[in-house]
Backbone bond lengths (Angstrom), bond angles and torsions (degrees), N, CA, C in turn:
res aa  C-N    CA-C-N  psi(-1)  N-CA   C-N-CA  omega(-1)  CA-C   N-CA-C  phi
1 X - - - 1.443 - - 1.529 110.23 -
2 X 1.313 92.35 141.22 1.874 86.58 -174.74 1.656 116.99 -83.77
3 X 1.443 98.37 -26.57 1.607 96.99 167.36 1.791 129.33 -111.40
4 X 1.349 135.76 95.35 1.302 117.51 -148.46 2.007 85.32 -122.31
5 X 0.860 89.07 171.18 1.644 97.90 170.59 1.685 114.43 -168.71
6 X 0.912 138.34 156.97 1.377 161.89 148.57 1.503 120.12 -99.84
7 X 1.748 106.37 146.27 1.509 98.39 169.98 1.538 105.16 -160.02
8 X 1.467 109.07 173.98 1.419 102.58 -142.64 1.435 81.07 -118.76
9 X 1.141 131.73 87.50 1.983 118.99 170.54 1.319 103.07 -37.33
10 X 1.019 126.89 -96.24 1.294 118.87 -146.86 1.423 118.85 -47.90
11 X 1.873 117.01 -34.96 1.486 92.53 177.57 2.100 108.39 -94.86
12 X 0.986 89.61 33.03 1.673 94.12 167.55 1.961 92.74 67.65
13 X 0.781 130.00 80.41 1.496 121.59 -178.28 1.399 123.98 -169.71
14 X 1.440 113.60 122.94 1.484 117.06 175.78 1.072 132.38 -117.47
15 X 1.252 137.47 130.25 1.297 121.19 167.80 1.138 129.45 -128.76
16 X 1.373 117.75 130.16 1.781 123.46 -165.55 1.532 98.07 -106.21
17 X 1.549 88.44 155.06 1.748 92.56 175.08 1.687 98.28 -132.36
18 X 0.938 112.22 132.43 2.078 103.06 163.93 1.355 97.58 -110.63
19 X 1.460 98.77 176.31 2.061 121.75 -173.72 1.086 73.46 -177.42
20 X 1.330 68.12 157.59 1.663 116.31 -174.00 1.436 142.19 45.95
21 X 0.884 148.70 -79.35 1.758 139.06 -151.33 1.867 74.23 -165.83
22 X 0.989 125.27 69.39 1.816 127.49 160.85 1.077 93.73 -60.09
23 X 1.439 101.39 134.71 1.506 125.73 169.07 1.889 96.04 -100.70
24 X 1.700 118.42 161.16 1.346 140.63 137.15 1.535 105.25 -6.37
25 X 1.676 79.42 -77.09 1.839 94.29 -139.41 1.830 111.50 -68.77
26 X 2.152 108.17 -13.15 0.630 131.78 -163.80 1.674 103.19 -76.07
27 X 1.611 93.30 -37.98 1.611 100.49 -168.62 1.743 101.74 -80.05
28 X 1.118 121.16 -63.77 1.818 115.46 152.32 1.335 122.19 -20.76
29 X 1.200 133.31 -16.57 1.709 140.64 170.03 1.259 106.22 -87.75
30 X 1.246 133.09 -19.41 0.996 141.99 -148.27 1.500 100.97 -114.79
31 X 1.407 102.69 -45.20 1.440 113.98 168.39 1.560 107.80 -58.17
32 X 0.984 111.81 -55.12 1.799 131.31 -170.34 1.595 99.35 -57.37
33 X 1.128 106.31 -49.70 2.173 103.76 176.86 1.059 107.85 -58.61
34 X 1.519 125.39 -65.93 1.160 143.26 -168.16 2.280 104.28 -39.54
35 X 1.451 91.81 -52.90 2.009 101.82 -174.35 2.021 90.29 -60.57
36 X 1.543 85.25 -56.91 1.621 79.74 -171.37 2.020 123.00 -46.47
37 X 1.336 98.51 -33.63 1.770 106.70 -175.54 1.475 108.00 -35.78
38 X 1.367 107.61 112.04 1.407 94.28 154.33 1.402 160.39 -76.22
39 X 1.365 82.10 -22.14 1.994 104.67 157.78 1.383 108.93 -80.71
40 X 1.291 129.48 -12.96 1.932 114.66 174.75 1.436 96.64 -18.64
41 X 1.482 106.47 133.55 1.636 105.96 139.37 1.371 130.11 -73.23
42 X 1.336 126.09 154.69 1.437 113.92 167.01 1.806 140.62 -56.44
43 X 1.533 80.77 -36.76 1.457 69.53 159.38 1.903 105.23 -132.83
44 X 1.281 105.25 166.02 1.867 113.46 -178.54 1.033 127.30 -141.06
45 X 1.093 144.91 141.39 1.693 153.16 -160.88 1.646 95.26 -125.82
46 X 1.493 99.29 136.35 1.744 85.94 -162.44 1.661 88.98 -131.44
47 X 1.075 115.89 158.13 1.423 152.57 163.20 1.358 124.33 -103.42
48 X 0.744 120.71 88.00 1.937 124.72 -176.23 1.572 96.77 -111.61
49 X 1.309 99.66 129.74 1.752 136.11 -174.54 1.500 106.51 -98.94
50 X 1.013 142.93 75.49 1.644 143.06 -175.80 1.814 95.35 -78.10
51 X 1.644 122.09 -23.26 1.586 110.50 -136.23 1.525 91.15 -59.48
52 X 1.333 135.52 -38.07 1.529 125.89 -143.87 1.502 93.71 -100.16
53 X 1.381 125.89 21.00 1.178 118.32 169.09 1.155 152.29 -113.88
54 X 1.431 126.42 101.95 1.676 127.79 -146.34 1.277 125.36 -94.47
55 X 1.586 113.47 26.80 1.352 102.17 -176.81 2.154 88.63 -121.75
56 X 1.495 111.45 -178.71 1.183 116.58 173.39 1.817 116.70 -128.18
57 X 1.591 89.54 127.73 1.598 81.43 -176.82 1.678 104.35 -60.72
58 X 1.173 115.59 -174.81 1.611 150.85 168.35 1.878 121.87 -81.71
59 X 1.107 133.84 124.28 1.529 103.64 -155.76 2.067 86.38 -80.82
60 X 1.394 108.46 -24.07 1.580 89.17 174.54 1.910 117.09 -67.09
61 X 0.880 128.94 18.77 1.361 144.28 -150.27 1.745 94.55 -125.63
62 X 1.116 93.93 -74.06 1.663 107.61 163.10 1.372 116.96 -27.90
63 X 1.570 111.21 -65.43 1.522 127.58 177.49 1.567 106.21 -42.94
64 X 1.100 127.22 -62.94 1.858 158.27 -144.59 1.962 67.91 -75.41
65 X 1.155 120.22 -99.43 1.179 139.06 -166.51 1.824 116.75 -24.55
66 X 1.472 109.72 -47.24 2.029 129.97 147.66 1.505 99.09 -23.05
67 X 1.880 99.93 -69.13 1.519 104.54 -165.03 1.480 120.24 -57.67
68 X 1.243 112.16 -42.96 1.759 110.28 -176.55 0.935 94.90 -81.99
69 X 1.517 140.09 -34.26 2.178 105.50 174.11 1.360 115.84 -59.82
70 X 1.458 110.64 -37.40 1.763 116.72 168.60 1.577 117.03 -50.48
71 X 1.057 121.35 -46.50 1.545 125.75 132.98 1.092 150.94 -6.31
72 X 1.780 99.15 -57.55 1.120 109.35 172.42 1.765 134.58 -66.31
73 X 1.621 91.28 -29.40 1.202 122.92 -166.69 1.395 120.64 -61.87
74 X 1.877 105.43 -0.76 1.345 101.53 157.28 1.532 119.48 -98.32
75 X 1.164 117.30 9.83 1.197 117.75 -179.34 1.811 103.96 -119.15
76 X 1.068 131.48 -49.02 1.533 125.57 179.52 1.767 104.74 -133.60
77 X 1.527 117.23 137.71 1.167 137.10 -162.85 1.288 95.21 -99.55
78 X 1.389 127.34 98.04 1.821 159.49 162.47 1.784 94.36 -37.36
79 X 1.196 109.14 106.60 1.322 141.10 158.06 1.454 118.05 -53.52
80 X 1.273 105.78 -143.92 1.532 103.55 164.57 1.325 116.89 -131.74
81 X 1.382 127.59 141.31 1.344 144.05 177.62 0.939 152.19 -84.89
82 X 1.473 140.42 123.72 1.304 118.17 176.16 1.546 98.42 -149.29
83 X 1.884 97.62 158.02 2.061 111.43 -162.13 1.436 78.34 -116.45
84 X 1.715 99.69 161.01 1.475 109.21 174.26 1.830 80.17 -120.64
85 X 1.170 127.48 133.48 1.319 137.91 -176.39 1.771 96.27 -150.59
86 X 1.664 109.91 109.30 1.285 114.78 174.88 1.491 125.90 -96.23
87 X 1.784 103.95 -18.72 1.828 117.81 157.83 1.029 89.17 -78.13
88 X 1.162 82.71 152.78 1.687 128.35 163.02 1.671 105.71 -65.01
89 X 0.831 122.35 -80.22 1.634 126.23 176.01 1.423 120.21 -45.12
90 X 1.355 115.60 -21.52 1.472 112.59 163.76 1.488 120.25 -94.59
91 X 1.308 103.00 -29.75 1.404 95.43 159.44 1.414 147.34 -72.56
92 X 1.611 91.26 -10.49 1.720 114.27 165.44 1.396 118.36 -54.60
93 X 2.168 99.23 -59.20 1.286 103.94 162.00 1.462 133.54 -67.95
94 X 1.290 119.71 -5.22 1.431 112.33 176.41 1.433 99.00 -68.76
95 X 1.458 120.99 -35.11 1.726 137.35 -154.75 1.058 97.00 -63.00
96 X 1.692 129.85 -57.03 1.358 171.19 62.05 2.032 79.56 96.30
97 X 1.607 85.71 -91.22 1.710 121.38 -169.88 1.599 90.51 -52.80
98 X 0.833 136.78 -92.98 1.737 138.79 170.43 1.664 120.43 -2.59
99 X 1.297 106.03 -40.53 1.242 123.60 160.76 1.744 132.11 -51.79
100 X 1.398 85.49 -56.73 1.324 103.00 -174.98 1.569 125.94 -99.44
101 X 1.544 104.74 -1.72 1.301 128.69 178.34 1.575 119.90 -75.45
């Protein structure tokens, strides 16, 4: 699976990893599990893993993606963050996403 994650309820913590050629609709599924979880904690400190991943989002993709964490925010209170991005060009867009987040 290109997007998998684990998380730790009790210490508020997630961590996602992607690979490979991430699709959109893939990362929105991901979004969609995540609302659905029923153990989510309320609030989460997240870890996002970009390194094994070779494709590049879209910055309108990016935008779309802003909106459903803004979203999210009625259901779990966004901690603090950090991307592991080892291109250069994905780490632009993580900068990108950080921005607009």
């Amino acid at each position: 699976m290109p997007v998998t994650y684990q998380f730790d309820r009790e210490a508020g913590f997630i961590e996602t990893h992607c690979t490979g050629e991430l699709t959109f609709d893939e990362v929105m599924r991901h979004f969609q599990q995540l609302e659905a979880e029923p153990l989510l904690p309320e609030r989460l400190d997240v870890l996002l893993d970009l390194d094994e991943t070779t494709s590049l989002p879209e910055s309108v993709q990016l935008l779309e993606v802003t909106r459903t964490v803004e979203r999210l925010k009625a259901k779990v209170e966004w901690g603090w963050s950090a991307i592991v991005a080892s291109r250069h060009a994905l780490f632009g867009m993580s900068r990108m996403f950080e921005a607009t987040a």
